[in-house]
C-alpha positions as a Markdown table, in Angstrom:
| # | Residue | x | y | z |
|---|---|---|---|---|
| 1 | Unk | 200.3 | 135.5 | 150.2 |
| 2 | Unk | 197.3 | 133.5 | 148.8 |
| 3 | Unk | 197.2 | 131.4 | 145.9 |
| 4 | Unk | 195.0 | 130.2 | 142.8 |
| 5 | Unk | 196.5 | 127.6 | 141.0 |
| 6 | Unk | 195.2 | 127.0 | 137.7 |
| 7 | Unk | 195.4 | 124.1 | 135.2 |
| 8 | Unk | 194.8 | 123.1 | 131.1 |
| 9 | Unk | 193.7 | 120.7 | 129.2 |
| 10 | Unk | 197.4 | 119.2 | 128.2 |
| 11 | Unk | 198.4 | 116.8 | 130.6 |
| 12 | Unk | 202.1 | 117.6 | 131.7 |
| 13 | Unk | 200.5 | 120.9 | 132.8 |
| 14 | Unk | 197.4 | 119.5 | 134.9 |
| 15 | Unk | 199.7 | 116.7 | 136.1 |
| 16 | Unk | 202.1 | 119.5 | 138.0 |
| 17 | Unk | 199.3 | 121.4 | 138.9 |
| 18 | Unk | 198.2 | 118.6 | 140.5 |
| 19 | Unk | 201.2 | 118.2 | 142.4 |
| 20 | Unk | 201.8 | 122.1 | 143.4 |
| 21 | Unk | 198.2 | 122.3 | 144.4 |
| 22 | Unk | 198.1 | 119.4 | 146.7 |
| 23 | Unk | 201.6 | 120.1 | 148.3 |
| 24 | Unk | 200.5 | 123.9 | 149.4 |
| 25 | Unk | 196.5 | 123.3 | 149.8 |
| 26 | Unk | 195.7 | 125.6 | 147.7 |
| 27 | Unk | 192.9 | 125.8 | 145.2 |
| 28 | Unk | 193.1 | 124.2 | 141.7 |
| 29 | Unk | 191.0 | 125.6 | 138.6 |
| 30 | Unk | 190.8 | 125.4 | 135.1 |
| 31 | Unk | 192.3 | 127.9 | 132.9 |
| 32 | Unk | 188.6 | 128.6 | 131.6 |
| 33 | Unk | 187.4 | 130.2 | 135.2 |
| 34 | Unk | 190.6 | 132.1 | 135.8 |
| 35 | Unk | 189.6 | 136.2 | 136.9 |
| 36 | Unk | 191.9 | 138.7 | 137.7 |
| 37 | Unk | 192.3 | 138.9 | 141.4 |
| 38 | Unk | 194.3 | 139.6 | 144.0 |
| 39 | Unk | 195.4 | 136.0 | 145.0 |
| 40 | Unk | 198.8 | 134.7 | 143.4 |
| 41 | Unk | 198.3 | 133.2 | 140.3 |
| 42 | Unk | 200.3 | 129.8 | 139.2 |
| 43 | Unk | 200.4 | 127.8 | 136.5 |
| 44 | Unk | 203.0 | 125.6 | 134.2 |
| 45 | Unk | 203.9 | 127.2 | 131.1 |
| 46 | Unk | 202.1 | 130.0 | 128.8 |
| 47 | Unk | 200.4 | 128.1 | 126.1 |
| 48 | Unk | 196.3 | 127.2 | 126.4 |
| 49 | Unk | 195.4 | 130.9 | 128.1 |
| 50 | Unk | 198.3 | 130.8 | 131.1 |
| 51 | Unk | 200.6 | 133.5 | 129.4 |
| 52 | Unk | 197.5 | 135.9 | 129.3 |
| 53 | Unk | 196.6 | 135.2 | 132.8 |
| 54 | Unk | 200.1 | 136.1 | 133.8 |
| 55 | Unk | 200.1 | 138.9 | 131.4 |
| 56 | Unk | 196.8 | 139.9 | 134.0 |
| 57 | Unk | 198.3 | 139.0 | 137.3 |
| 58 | Unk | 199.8 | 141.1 | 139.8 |
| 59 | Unk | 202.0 | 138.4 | 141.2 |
| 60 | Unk | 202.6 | 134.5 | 139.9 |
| 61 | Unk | 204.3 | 131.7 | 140.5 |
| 62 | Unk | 205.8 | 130.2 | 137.1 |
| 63 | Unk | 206.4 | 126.6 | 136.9 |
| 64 | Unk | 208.3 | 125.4 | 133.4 |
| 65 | Unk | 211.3 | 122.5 | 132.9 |
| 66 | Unk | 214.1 | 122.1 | 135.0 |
| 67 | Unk | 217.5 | 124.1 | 134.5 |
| 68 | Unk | 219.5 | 120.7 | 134.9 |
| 69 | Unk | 218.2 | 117.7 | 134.5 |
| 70 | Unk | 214.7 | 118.3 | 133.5 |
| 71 | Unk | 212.0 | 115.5 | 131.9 |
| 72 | Unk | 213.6 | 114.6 | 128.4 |
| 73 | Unk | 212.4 | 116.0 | 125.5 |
| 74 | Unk | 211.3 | 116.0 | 121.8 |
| 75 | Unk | 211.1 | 118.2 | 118.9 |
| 76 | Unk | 208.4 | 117.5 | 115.9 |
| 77 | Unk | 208.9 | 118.8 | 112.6 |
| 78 | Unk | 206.2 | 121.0 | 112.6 |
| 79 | Unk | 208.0 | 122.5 | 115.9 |
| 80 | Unk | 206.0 | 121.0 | 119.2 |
| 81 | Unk | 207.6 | 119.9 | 121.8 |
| 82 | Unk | 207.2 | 116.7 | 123.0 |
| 83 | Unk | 208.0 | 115.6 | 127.3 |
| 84 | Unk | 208.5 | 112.1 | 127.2 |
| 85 | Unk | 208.4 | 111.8 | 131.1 |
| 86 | Unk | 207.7 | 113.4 | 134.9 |
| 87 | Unk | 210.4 | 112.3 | 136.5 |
| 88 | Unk | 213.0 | 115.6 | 135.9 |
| 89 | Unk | 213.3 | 118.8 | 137.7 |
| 90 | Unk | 211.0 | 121.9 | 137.3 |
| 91 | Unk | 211.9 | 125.1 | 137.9 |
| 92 | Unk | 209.8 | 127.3 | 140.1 |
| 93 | Unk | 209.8 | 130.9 | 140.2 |
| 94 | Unk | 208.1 | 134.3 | 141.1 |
| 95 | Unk | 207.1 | 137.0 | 138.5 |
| 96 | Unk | 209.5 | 135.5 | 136.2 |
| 97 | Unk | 209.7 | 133.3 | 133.2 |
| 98 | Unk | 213.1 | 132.8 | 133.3 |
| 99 | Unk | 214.8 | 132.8 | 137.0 |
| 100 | Unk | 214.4 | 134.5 | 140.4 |
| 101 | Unk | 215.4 | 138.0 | 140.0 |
| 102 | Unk | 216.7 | 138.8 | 143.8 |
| 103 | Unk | 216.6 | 135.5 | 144.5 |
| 104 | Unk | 220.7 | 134.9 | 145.6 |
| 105 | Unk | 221.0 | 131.4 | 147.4 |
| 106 | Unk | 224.7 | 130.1 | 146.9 |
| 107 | Unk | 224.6 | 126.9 | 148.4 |
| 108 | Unk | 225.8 | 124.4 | 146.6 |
| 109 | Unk | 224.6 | 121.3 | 148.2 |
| 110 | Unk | 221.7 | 120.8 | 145.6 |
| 111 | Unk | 224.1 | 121.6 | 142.6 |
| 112 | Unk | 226.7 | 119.1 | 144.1 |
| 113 | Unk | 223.7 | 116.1 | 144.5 |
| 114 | Unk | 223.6 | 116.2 | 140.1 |
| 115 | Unk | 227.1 | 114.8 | 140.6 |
| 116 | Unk | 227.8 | 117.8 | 136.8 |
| 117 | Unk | 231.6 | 118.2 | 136.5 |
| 118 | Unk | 232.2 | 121.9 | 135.9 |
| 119 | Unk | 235.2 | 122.3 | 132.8 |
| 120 | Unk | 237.9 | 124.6 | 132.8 |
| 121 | Unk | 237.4 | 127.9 | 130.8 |
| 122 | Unk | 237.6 | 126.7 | 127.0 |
| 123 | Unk | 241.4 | 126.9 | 125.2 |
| 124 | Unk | 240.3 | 125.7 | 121.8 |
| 125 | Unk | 237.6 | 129.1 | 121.4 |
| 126 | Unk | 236.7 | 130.0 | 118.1 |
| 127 | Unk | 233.4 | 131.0 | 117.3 |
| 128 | Unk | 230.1 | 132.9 | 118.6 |
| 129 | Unk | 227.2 | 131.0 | 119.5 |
| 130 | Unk | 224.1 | 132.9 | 119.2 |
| 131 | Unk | 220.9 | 130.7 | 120.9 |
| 132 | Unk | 217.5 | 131.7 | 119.3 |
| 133 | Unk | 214.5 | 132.4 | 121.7 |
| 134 | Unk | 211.8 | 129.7 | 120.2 |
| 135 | Unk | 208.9 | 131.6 | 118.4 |
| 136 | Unk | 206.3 | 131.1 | 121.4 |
| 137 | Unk | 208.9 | 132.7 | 123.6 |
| 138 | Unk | 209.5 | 135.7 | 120.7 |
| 139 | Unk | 205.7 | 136.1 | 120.8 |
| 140 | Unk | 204.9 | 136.4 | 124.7 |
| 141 | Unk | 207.5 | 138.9 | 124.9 |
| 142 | Unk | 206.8 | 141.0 | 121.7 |
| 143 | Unk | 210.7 | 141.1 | 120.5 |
| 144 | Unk | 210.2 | 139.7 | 117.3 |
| 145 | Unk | 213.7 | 141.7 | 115.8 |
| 146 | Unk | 215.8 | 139.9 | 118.6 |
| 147 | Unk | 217.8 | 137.8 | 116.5 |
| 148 | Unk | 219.0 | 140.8 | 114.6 |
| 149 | Unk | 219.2 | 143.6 | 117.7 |
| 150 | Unk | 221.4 | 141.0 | 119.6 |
| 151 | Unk | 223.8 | 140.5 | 116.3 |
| 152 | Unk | 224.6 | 144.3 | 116.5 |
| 153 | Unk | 224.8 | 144.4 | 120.0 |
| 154 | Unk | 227.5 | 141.8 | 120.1 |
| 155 | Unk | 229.1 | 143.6 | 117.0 |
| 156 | Unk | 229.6 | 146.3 | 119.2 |
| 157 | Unk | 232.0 | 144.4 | 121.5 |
| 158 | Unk | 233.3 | 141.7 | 119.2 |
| 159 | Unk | 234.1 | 141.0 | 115.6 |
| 160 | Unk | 234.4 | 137.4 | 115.8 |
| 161 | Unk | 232.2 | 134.7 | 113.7 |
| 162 | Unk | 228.8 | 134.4 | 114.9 |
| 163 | Unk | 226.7 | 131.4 | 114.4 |
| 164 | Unk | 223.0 | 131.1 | 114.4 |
| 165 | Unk | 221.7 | 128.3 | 116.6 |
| 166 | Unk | 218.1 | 126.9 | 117.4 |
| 167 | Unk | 216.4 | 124.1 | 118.8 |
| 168 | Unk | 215.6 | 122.3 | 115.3 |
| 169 | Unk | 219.6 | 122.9 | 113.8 |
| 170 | Unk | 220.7 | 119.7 | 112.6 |
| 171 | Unk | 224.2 | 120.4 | 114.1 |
| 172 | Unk | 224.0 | 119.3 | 117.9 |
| 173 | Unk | 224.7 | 122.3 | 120.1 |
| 174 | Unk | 227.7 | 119.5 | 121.8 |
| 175 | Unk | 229.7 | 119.8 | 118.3 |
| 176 | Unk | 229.1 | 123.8 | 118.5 |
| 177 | Unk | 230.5 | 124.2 | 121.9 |
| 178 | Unk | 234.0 | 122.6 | 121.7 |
| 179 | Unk | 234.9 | 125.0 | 120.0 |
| 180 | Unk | 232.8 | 128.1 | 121.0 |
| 181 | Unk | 234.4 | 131.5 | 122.5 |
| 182 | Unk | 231.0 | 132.6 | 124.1 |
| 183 | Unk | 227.4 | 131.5 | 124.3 |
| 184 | Unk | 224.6 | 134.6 | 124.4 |
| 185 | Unk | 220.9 | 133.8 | 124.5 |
| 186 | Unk | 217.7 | 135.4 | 125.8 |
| 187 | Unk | 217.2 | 133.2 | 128.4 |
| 188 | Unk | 217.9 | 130.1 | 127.3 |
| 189 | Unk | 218.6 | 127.0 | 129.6 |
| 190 | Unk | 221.8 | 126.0 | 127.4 |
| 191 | Unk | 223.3 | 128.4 | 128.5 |
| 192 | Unk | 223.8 | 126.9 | 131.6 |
| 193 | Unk | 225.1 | 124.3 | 129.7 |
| 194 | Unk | 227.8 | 126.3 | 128.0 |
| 195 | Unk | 229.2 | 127.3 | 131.5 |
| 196 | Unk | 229.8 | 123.7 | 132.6 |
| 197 | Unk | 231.6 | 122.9 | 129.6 |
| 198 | Unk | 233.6 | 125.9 | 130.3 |
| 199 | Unk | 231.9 | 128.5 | 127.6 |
| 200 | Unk | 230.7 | 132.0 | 129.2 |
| 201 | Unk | 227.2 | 132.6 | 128.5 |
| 202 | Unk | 225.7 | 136.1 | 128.6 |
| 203 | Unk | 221.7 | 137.0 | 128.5 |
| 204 | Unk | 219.6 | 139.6 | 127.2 |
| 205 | Unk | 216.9 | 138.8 | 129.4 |
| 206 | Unk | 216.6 | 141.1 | 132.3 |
| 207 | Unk | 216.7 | 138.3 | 135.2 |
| 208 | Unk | 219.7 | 137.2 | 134.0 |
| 209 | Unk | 222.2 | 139.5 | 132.3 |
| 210 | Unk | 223.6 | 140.2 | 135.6 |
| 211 | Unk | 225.0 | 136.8 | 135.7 |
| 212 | Unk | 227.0 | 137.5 | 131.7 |
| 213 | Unk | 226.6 | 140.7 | 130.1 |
| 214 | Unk | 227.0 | 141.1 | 126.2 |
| 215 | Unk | 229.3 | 144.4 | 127.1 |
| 216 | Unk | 231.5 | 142.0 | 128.7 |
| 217 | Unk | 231.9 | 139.2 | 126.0 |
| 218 | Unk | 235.8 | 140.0 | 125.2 |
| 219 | Unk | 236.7 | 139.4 | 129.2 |
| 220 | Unk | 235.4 | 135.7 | 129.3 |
| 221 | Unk | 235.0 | 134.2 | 132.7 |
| 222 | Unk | 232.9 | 131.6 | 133.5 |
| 223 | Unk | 230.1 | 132.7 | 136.3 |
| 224 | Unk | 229.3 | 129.7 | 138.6 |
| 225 | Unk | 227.0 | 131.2 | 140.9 |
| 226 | Unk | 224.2 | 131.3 | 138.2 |
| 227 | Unk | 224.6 | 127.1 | 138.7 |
| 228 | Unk | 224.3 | 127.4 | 142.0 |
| 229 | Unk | 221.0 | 129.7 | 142.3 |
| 230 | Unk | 219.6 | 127.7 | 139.6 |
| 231 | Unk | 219.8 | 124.2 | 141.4 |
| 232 | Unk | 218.0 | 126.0 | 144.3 |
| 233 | Unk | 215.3 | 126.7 | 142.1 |
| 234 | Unk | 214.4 | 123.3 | 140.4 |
| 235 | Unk | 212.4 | 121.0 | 142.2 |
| 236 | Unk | 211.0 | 117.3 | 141.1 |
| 237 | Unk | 207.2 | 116.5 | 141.9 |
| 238 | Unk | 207.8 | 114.4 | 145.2 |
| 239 | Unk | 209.8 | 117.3 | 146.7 |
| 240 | Unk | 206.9 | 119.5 | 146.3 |
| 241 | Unk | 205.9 | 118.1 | 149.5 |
| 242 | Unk | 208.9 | 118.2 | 151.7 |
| 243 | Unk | 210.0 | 120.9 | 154.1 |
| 244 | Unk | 212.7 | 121.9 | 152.0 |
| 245 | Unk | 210.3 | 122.9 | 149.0 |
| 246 | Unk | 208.0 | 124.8 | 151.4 |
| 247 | Unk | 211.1 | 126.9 | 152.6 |
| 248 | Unk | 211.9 | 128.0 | 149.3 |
| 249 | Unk | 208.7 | 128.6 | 148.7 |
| 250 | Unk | 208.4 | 130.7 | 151.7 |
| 251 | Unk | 211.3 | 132.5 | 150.9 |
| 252 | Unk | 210.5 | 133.6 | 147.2 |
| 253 | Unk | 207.4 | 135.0 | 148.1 |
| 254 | Unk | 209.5 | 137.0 | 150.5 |
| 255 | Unk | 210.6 | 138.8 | 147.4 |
């Protein structure tokens, strides 16, 4: 499979471009020549004309933050986000936003090397969480109505409290989850979050319901496999260049 890798003008995406590009010797253009082909397009992100040349693209490699350890970041007021830093994991994935749809490796060597301590499933449950999509994410996808769709879908298999959680809540999704029953979300990476601390997650989002299903909410178990698929799917720059990272990338265009 051939690839066009593609770059903007904000510097966290042309630095990992930079990085993918070089490590697979592929090409590297800006966003402003992109035309839909058939080579494999790739990018970071889908702000500055990337989510419309995915949106165009038979096939495409997605590169976003990490699932675990990822680059810290930053919230503004006016709701940008800010990466303070290159050194965290990125994920990697084909024809996905979100995660590798058939992608099912269970080794847990990578997942053991972040030295996370998985909890027990959670005694002291309570409450709900529901995780909010941010409005970038709503937008791309087109399911502006989510936050209300998802609240009568878990209605339909729950009656307990549900709490309304984002990004810019004051209250620090830690303090939520000690005493949280379930976590649902789109898509979100705190979700994976919610598992380690021993709170089932469930999805919405095609490429990952399969790992926590809303219809399910009332049986809580806590699904570790997602973990391990997802810490087979990060990578940091320097490992772009190493066999390992090539393999993978082999194997997800396989798909």
């Amino acid at each position: 499979m051939e690839f066009k890798a593609y770059f903007t003008d904000h510097f966290v995406n042309k630095t990992v471009m930079q990085f993918f590009a070089k490590s697979l010797h592929t090409q590297l253009l800006h966003i402003n020549n992109f035309e839909k082909s058939e080579k494999t397009f790739c990018s970071y992100g889908i702000l500055r004309g990337t989510g419309e040349a995915i949106q165009l693209s038979k096939n495409f490699i997605y590169l976003d933050h990490g699932y675990f350890e990822s680059s810290s970041r930053s919230f503004t007021e006016n709701k940008n986000t800010i990466l303070n830093g290159l050194d965290g994991y990125f994920r990697v994935i084909k024809n996905d936003l979100y995660f590798n749809l058939n992608y099912m490796n269970l080794d847990k060597t990578r997942f053991n090397n972040l030295n996370i301590n998985l909890k027990d499933l959670n005694k002291n449950a309570d409450y709900i969480i529901l995780s909010e999509p941010t409005e970038n994410t709503l937008n791309f996808l087109g399911i502006h109505n989510w936050t209300s769709n998802t609240i009568n879908e878990i209605k339909k298999h729950s009656d307990r409290e549900i709490i309304i959680h984002n990004k810019f809540n004051k209250t620090p999704l830690n303090e939520l989850l000690k005493k949280a029953f379930a976590f649902v979300s789109l898509q979100s990476t705190a979700g994976f979050k919610a598992i380690i601390e021993g709170i089932p997650a469930y999805f919405t989002h095609t490429s990952l319901k399969q790992y926590g299903n809303i219809t399910k909410i009332e049986n809580p178990s806590l699904n570790h496999d997602i973990l391990y698929i997802a810490s087979n799917s990060q990578w940091r720059l320097n490992e772009f260049f190493n066999d390992d990272f090539k393999n993978y990338m082999r194997d997800i265009i396989s798909l």
